[in-house]
C-alpha positions in Angstrom: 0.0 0.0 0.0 1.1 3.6 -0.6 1.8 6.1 2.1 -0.4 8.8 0.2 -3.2 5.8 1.0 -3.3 7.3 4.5 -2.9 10.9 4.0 -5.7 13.4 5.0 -5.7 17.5 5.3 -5.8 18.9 9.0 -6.5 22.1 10.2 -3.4 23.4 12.4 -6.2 24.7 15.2 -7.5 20.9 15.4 -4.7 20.2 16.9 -4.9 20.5 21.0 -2.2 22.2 22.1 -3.1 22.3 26.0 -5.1 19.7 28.1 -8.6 20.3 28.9 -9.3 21.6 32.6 -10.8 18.0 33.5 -9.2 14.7 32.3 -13.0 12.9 31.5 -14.3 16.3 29.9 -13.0 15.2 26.6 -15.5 13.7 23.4 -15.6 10.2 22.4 -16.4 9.0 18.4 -17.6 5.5 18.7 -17.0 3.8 15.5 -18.9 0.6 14.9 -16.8 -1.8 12.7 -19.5 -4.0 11.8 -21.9 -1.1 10.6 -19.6 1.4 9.5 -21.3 4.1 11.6 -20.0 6.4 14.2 -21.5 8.5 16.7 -20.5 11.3 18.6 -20.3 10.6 22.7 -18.6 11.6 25.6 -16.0 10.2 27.3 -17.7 10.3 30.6 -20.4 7.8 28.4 -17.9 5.4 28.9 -18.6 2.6 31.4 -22.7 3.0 30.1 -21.3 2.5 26.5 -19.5 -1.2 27.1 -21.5 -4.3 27.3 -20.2 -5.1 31.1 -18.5 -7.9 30.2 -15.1 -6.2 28.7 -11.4 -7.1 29.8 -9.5 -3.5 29.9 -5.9 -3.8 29.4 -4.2 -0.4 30.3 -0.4 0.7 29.5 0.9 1.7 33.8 4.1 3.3 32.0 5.5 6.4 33.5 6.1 9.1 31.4 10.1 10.3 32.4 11.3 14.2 31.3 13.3 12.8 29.0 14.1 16.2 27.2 17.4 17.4 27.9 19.0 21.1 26.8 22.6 20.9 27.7 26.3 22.3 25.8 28.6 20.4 23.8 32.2 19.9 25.3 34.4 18.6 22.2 36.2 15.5 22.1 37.5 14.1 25.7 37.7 17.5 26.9 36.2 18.2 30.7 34.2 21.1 31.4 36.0 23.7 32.9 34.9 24.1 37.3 32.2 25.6 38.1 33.7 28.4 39.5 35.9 29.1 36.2 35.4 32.3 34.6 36.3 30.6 31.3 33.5 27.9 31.4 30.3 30.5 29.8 33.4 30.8 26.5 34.0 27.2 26.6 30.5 25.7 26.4 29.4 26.9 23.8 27.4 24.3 21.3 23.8 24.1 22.6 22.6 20.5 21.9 18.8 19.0 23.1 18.8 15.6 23.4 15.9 13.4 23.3 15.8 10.1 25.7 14.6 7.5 23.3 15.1 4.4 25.3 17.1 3.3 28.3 19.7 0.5 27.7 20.9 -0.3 30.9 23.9 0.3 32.9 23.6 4.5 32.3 23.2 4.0 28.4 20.4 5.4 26.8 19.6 5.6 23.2 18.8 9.5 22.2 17.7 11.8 19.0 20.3 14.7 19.3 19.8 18.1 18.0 21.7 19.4 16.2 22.9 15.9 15.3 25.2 16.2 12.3 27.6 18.0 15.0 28.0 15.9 17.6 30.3 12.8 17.0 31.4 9.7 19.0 33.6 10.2 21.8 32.2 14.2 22.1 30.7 14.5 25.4 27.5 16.8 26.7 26.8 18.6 29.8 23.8 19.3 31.1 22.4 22.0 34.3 25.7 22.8 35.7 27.7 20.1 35.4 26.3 17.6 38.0 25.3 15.4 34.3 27.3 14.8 31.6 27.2 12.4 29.0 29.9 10.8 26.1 28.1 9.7 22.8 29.4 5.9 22.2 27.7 5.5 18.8 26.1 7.3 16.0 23.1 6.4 13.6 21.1 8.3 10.8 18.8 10.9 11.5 20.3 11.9 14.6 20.2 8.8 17.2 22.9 8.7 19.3 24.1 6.3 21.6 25.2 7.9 25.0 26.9 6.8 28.3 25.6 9.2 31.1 27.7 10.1 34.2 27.0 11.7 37.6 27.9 12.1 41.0 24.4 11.3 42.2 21.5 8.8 40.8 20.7 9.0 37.1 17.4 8.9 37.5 17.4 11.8 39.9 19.1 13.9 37.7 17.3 13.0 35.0 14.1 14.6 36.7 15.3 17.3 38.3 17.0 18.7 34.9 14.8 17.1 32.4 12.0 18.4 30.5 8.4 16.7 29.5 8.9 15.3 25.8 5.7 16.8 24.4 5.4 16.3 21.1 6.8 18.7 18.2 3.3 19.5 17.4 2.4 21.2 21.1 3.9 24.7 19.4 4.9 26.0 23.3 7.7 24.7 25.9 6.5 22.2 28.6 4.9 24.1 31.6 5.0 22.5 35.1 1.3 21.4 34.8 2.4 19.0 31.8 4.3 16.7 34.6 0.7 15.8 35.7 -1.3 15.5 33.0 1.3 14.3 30.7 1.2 11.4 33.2 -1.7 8.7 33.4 -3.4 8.2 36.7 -2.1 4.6 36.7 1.3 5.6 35.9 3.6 3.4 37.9 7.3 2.2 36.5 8.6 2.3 33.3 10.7 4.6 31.3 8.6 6.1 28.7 9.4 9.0 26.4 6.4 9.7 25.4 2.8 9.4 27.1 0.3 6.2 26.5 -2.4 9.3 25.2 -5.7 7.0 25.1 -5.3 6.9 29.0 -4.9 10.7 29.9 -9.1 10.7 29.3 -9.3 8.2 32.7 -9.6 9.4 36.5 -9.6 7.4 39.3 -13.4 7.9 39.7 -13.4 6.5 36.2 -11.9 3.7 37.0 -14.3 3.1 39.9 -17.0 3.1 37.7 -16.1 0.9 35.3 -15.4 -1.5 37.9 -18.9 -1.0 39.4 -19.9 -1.8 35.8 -18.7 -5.1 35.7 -15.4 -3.9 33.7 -12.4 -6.3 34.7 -8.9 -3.9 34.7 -5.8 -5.5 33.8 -2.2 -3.6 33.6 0.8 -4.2 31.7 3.9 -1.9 31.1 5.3 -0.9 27.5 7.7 1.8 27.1 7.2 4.1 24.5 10.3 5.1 22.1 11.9 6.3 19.1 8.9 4.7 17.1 6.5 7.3 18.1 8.3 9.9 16.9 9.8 7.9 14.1 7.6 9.1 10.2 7.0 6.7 7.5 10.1 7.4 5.0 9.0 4.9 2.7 6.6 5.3 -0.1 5.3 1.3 0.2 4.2 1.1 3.9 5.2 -2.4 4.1 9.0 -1.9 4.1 9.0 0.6 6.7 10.9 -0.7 9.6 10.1 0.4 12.8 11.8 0.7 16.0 11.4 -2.0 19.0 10.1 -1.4 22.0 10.1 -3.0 25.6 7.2 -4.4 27.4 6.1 -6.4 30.2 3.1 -8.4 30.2 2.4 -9.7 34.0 1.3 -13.3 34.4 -2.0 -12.3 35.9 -2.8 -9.8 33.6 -1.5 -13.1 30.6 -4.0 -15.1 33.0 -6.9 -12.6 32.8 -7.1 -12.0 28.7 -6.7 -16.2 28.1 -9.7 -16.6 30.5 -11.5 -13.6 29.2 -10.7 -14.8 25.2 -12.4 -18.4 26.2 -15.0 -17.4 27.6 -15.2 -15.3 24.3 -15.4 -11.9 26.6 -13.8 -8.6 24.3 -10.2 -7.2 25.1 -10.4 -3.9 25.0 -7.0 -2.5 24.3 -6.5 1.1 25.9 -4.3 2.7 23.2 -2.0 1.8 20.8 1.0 0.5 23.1 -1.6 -1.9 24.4 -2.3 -3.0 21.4 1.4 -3.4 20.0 2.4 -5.5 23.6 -0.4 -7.9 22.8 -0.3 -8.7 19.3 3.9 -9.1 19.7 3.6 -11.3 22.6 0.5 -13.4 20.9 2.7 -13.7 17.7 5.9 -14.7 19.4 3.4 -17.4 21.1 2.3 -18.5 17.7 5.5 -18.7 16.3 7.0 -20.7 19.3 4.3 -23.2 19.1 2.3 -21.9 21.9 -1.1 -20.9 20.5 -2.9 -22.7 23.1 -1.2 -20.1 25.5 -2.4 -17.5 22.9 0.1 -15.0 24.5 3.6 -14.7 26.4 4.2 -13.3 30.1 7.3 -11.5 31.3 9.6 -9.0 29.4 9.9 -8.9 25.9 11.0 -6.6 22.9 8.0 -5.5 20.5 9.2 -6.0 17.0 5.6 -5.8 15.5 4.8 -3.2 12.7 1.0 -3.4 12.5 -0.7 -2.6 8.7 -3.5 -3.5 6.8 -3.8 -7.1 6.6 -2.7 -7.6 10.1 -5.0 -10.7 12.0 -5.5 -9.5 15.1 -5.3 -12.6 17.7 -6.0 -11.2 21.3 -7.1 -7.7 21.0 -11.1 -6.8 20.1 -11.4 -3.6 20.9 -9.4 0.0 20.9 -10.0 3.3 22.4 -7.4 5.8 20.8 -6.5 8.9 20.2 -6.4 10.7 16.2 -2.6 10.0 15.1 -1.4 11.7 12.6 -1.4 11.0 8.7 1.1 9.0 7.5 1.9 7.7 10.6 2.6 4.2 12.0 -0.5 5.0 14.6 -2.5 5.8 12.2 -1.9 2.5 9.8 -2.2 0.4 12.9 -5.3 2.2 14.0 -6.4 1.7 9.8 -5.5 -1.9 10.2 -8.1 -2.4 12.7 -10.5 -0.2 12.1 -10.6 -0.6 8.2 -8.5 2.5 5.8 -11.7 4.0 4.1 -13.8 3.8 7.3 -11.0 5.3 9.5 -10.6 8.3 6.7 -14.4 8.7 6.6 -14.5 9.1 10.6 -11.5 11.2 10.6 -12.8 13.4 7.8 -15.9 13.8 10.1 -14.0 14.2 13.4 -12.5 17.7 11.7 -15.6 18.9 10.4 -16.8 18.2 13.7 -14.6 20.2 15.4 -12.7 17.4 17.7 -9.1 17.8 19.1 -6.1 16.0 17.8 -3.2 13.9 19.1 -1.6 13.7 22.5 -4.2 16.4 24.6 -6.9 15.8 22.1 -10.1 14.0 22.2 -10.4 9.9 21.3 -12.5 7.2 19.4 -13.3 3.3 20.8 -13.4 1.5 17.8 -15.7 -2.0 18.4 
């Protein structure tokens, strides 16, 4: 398929650039699969919209500032002391560096800006000097490879200097209101870089009643990376290759979905991540001989690229945000939902006046 197949025209002022005051306040398209009708709902309609009988699989990751701003320092030079008049001359090169996805041991995989600058062995320091960090690798497109080093705990650092990742197309800096509600009220571990969006809409009091309405709640963790940011470069979707991914799927949560898919009870996937965790792990099942487990617990790397022609195996259900056109969201959201249908919806959802991506309303596609 071509990419143009999943091009559409938005309006920059459909695209939210703020969160609404209340997190359940946004609007709700419910697309019917089977029908190929939608309707225009509320999110709070929620729990009285679902049959009762639904498994819910949420993404718990936490969203980290992974947006740095720091100076470049040449080649395996050290940053002048603190106290040295000569350090405001000698850091000079303004570099922002992006936290794609943490390898372990201090490394972290980055986009670095501006990248065609900064080369292997250069090192970067950030706030004033407590963080610094040695790029140990360098890809296309700006990914970097870097080994952090403090005095202190990474992590620490890491939030006290960093900045929330919103997306390029909030047009305004982070503000400190975006580390709460770039965050999902089940946020618990993880090392995300960008936020799971479909569950910004849910509140605790949500949750309750969905509960109360027979909804069974299940949790796993996948951290979002370099793909969400990552466009479609190629002009034949199916040769685009897209960046892996870590999950987790818990064995109770594993557990919950086999019981819930035998007793022929709908997943309902809360966002995109959910869906790619699920469809990996179910396909690694399959290709290890394990359908009768339908899907894998424990820790895993999502390899999946999701497109037209996709069978899904585990999930039945989506609620999601609008993507972008001509991104991987969007042909995974087309896969399921059906191209021309998706397009149709979409074309309404502008006319109609909803709000786009990350802060932006969303659409449960059954």
């Amino acid at each position: 398929m071509r990419l143009n197949d999943f091009s559409f025209d938005l309006p920059g002022e459909r695209i939210a650039q703020r969160p609404l005051d209340e997190r359940d306040a946004s609007r709700l398209m419910l697309l019917d699969r089977e029908n190929s009708h939608w309707e225009d709902r509320m999110f709070r309609e929620l729990p009285e919209m679902l049959h009762g009988d639904e498994l819910m699989v949420v993404n718990n990751a936490r969203v980290i500032p992974a947006r740095l701003f720091g100076y470049r320092m040449g080649v395996g030079s050290r940053p002048p002391g603190r106290n040295n008049p000569a350090r405001s001359e000698y850091l000079t090169g303004k570099v922002e560096v992006l936290l794609t996805r943490d390898l372990g041991a201090g490394n972290w995989e980055a986009l670095v800006r501006p990248g065609r600058k900064v080369r292997v062995g250069e090192r970067i320091v950030f706030g004033d000097g407590e963080l610094e960090a040695e790029v140990t690798w360098r890809g296309e497109l700006g990914l970097r490879k870097l080994r952090f080093m403090t005095n202190g705990e990474l992590r620490v650092a890491i939030e006290r200097l960093g900045h929330v990742p919103l997306p390029p197309y909030i047009r305004r800096e982070d503000e400190p209101g975006d580390r709460t509600r770039y965050q999902t009220v089940f946020a618990r571990g993880g090392s995300a870089v960008a936020a799971p969006t479909a569950g910004l809409h849910f509140t605790t009091a949500m949750l309750e009643r969905l509960r109360a309405r027979g909804i069974e709640i299940r949790e796993l963790t996948l951290d979002v990376g370099l793909g969400t940011f990552q466009p479609i470069h190629e002009e034949e979707i199916e040769k685009h290759q897209i960046h892996t991914e870590t999950y987790e799927i818990p064995e109770e949560t594993a557990r919950s979905i086999r019981k819930a898919k035998s007793e022929r009870r709908p997943v309902l996937a809360v966002g995109t991540t959910v869906v790619r965790a699920l469809e990996d792990s179910a396909g690694k099942a399959a290709g290890a001989g394990q359908q009768d487990q339908l899907l894998q617990a424990g820790r895993a790397e999502a390899a999946i690229y999701i497109y037209p022609g996709h069978k899904f195996r585990v999930v039945d259900q989506m609620l999601t945000n609008f993507h972008l056109p001509k991104s991987s969201l969007f042909v995974m959201a087309s896969a399921f939902a059906g191209r021309e249908l998706l397009l149709n919806a979409y074309g309404h959802a502008i006319e109609a006046n909803y709000r786009f991506y990350s802060y932006g309303d969303c659409m449960l596609i059954r």
